[in-house]
KESE-58166 format. One record per residue: x, y, z of N, C-alpha, C in turn. Coordinates in steps of 0.02 Angstrom, whole numbers, plus 50000, padded with zeros to 5 digits. Layout:
N
XYZXYZXYZ...
//
This chain:
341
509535023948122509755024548191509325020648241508795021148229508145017148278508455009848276508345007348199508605001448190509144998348235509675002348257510425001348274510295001048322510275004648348509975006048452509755001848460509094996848435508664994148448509224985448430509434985348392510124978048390510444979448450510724985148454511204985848513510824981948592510224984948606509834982948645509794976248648509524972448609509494963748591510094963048623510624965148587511474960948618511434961248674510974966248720511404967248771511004963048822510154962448797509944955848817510244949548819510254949648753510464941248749511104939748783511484942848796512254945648844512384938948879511764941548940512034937448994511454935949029511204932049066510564932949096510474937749143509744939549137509534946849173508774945649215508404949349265507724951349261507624955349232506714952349174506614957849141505844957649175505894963049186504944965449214504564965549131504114961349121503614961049064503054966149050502934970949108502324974649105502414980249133502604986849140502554992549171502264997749137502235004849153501985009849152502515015549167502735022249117502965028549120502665031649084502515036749131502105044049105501645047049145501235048849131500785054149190499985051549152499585050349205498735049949187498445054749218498175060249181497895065049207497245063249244496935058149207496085057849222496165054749272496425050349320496865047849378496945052749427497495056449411497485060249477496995065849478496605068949421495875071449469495255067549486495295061649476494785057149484495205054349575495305057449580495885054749644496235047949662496345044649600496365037549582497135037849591497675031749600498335029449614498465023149569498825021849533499375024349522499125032849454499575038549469499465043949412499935045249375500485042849405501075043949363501825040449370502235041049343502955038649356503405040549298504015043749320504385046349249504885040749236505345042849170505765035849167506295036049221506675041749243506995041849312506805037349357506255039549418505925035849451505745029849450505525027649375505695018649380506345016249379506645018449331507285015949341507815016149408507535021249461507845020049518507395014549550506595013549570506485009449579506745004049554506925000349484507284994649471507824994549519508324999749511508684995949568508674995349632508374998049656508194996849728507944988549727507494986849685507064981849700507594975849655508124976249602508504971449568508384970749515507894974349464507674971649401508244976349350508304972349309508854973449262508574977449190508004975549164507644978349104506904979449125506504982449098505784982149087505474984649020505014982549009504454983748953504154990248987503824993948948503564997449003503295002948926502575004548964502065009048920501665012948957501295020048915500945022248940500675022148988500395028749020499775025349070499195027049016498585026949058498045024449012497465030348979497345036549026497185042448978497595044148922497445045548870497645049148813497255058048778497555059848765497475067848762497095067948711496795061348669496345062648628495655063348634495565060948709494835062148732494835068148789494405071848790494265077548836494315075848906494705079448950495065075649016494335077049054493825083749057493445083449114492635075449096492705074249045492285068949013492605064149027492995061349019493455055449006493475054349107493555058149143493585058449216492675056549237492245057949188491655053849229491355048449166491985046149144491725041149108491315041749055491575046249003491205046748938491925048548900491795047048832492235046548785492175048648715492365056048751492255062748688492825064248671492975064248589493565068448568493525072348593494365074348610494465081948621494545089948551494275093748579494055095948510495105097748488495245099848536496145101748518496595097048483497255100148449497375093748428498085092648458497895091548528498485089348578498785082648552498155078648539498165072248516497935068648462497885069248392497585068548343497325062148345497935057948363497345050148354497535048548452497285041148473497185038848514497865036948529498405041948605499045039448609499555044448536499315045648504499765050248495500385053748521500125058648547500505062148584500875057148644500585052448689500995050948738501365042548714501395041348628502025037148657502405041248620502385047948568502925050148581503255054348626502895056248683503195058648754503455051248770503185047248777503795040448814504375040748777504475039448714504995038548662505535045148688505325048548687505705054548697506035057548763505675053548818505785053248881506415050148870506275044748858506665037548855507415036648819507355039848769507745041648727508335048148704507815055148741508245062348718508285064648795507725065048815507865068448898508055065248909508335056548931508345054648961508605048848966509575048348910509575044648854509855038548880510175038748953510405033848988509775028749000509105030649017508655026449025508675020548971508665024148906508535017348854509035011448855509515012048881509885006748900509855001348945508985004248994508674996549026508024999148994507615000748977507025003848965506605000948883506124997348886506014994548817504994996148799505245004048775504505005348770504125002148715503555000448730502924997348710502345004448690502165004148637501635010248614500875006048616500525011748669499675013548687499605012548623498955009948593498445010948549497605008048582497345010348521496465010448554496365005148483495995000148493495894995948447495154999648406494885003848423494255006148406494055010048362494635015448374494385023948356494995022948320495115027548261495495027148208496015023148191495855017648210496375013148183496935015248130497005016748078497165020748041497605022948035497335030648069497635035348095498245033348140498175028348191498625026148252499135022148197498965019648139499585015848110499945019648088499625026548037500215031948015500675033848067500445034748122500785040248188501225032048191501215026148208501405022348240502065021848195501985020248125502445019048065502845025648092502875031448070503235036348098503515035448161503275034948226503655033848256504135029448261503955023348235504695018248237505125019548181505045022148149505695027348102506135029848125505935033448219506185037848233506505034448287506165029948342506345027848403506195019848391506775017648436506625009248451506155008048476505585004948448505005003548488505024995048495504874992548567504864987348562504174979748555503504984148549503094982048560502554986848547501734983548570501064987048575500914984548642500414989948687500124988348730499234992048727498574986448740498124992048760497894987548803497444993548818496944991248910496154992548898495914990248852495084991748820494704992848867494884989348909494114992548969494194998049014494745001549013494775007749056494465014748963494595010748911494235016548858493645011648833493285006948841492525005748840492995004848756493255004448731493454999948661493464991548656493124989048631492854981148613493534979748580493854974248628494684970648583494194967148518493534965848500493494961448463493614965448411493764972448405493884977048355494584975848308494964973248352495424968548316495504964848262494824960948256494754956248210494124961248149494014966548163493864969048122494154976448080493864981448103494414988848059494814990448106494854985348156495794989348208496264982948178496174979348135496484973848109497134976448094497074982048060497744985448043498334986348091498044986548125498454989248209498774979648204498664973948209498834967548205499404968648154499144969248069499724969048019500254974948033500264980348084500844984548085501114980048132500894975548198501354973248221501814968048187501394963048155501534959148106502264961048073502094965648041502544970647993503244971548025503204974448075503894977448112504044969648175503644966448166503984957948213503814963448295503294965248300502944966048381502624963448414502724962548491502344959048504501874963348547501204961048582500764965648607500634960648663500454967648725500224964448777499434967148780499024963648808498254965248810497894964548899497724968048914497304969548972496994963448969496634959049022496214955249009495774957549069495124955549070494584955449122494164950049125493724947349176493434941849191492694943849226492774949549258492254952649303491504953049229491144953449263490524953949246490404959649237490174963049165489914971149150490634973149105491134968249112491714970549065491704970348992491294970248919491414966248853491954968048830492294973448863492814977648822493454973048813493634969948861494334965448876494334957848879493414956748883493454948748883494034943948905494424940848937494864935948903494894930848843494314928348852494174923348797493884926948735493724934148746493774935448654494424938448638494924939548688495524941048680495844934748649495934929248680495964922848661495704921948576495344924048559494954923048498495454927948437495614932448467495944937148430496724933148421496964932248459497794927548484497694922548421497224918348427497094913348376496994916048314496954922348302496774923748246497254923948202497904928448232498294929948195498934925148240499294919948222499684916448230500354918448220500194924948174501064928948161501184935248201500734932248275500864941148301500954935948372501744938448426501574936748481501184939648545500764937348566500414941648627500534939748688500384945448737500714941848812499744945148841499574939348889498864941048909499084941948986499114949549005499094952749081498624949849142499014951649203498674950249238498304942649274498984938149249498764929649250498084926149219497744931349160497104929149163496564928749201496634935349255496414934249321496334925749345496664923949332496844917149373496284911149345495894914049299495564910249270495894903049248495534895449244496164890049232495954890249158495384890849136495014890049072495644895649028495464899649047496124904648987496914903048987497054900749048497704901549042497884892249038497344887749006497574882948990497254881748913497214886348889496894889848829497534893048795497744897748849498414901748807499054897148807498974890148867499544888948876499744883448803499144882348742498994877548693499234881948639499454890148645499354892448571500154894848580500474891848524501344893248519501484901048530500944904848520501104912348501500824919848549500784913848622500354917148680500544917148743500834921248773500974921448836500644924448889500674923748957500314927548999500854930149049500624936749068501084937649122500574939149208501324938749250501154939649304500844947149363500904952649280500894957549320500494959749373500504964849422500264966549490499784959549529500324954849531500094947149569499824947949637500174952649665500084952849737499314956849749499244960749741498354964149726497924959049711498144955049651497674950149620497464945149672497894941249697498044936749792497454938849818497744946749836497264949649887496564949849858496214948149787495624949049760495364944549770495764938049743495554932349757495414929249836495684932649875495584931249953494814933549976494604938649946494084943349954493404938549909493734935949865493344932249850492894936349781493384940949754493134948349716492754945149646492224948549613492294945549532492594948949487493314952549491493794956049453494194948349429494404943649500494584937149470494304931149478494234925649425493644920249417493684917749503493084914549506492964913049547492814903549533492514901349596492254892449597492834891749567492424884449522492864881049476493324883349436493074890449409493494891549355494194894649366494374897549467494724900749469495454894449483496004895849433496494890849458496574888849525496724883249547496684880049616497474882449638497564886049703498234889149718497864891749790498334892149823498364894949908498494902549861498114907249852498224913249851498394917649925498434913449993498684918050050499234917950055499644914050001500484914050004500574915649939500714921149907500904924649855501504920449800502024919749822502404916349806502394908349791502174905649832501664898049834501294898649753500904902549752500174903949705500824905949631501304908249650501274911249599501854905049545502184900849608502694894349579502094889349545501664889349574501134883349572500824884049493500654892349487500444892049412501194891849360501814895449378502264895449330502464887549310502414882549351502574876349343502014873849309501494873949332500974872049272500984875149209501164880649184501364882549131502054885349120502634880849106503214885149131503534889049053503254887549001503324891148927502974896748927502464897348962501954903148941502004909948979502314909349047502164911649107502784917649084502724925749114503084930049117503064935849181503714936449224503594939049276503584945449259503144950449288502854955649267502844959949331502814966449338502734970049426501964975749414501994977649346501464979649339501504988949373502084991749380502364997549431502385002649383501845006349400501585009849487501065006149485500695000849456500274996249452500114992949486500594990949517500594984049591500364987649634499964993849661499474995949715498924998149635498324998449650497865001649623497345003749692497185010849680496665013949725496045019749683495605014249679495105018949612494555016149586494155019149538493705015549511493715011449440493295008849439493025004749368492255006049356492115009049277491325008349293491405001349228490574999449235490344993949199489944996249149489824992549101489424993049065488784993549055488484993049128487774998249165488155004749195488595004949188488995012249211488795013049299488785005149323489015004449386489745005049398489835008349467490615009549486490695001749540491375000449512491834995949577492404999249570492325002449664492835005149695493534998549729494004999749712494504996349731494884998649773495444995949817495784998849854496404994249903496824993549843497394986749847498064991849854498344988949889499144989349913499744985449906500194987249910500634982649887501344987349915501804984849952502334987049971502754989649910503154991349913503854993949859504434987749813504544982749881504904978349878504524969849862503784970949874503354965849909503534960149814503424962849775503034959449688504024956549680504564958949695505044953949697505254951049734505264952549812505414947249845504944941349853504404942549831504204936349814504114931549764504274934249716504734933249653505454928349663505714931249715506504927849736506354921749781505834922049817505534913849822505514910049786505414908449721505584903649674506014901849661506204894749634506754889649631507134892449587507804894849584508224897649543508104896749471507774889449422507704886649373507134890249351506734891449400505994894949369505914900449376506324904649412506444912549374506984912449318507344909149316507524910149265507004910149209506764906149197506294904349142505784910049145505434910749179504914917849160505134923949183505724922849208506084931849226506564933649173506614929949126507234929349070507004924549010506974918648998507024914948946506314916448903505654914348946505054915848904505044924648901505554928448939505434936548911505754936348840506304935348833506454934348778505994933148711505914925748730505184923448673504934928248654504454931248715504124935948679504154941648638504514944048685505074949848655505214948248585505614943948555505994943148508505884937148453505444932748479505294927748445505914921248474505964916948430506234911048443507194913148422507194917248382507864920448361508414921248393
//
């Protein structure tokens, strides 16, 4: 049945042309809203009315980023203790099969724009996350992997070692994975360029690298060389505003791509044309505002505090030349999605 649903879905892509949002978020983050942090939640309802309000036709869309496998009052000041319960046996457990099930039984009209992507932790039981993972796509169409290593202090280089497994299940089932990237200083968890290292590793897995590479030119003319690597655009408009600030969340001097980041839309044609194979429009929702912290790896905090309208991440999106949304609002989603097929 998974199998079937999940063809049906393809057809209905490949149909006709559509917007597909590359990067979102359904579900609830507990350690978020008592840490008094934004975005905390969004159900599949609520996005899917947001899509239409705003015009998007499909989205990817995963977890948010606590998981019930670490203890919520620890995990809220930044330590990363199993929880002794077994809400969550491995890392994400429990919440991609609350997405799946959202998506799917409560909520069965959603899966008909809705293309969930399953949380994993590249770190902590690798393993374990492949049994639960194998089971779940037995059960539900899954369309992908997503993780975010530096909000759980997990090293992506774990990838290339005992989270390797987590690579051959995507391998296995033809998934592709999207990866957090970071650039800021005190980050090792998300690196870009050891993300990059990982992409190269395995050539039979497609990856999409979030967040434009924080605008770095070095990565994203790095990813734009490897057949099996995409980047997306998600929460662009925050990023603008980082780069205006002059932040080190995105590269800075030389290394930061050359673009008028005070015109959103400008910044954002300027890189899709320089890479127009690689590039994927993304909204990043409830993502496109973040209001919260980050600690570092001196377990210094950077407090953030970015906005972003409702409507703001597509209409400026619809500034682009009809030819080039097509291409990263549709054709390179595809790619990724599905391979060359």
């Amino acid at each position: 049945m998974p199998h079937a649903a999940k063809s049906r879905m393809i057809d209905r892509l490949l149909a006709e042309p559509a917007l597909i949002d590359a990067h979102a978020h359904v579900g609830a983050d507990a350690a978020a809203f008592y840490s008094g942090n934004y975005p905390y939640a969004m159900t599949a309802e609520d996005f899917v009315l947001r899509m239409d309000v705003t015009g998007v036709d499909f989205a990817v869309c995963f977890p948010l980023v606590y998981t019930a496998y670490f203890s919520l009052p620890d995990f809220v000041q930044s330590r990363f203790v199993r929880c002794p319960g077994n809400l969550s046996p491995v890392p994400y457990g429990f919440e991609n099969e609350r997405l799946c099930q959202e998506i799917y039984e409560a909520m069965p009209g959603m899966g008909e724009r809705l293309l969930p992507f399953a949380f994993f932790d590249p770190g902590r039981e690798p393993q374990g996350q492949v049994a639960a993972l194998e089971s779940l796509v037995e059960r539900y169409p899954v369309f992908g992997l997503k993780t975010a290593t530096s909000y759980l202090q997990s090293p992506i280089s774990e990838l290339l070692r005992g989270g390797r497994c987590l690579l051959d299940f995507a391998a296995r089932h033809d998934l592709p994975i999207t990866l957090h990237t970071a650039v800021i200083p005190g980050d090792p968890w998300a690196n870009v360029f050891e993300i990059l290292d990982v992409v190269r590793s395995r050539p039979d897995v497609r990856f999409a690298l979030a967040h434009t590479c924080r605008f770095d030119r070095r990565a994203l003319e790095q990813a734009d060389e490897l057949a099996n690597c995409f980047v997306d655009f998600s929460a662009f408009h925050i990023h603008c505003k980082l780069a205006q600030q002059n932040h080190a969340a995105v590269a800075g001097g030389g290394d930061r791509y050359p673009a008028d980041y005070t015109r959103h839309a400008a910044a954002m044609q300027a890189i899709a044309e320089a890479y127009p194979d690689t590039m994927l429009w993304a909204s990043d929702t409830p993502g496109h505002q973040f209001i919260g912290r980050f600690v570092d790896d001196q377990t210094a905090e950077h407090w953030l505090h970015l906005t972003c309208e409702v409507r703001r991440e597509t209409d400026e999106f619809r500034q682009l030349p009809d030819a080039l949304r097509h291409r990263i609002g549709y054709l390179n989603a595809l790619r990724f999605l599905f391979g060359r097929r």
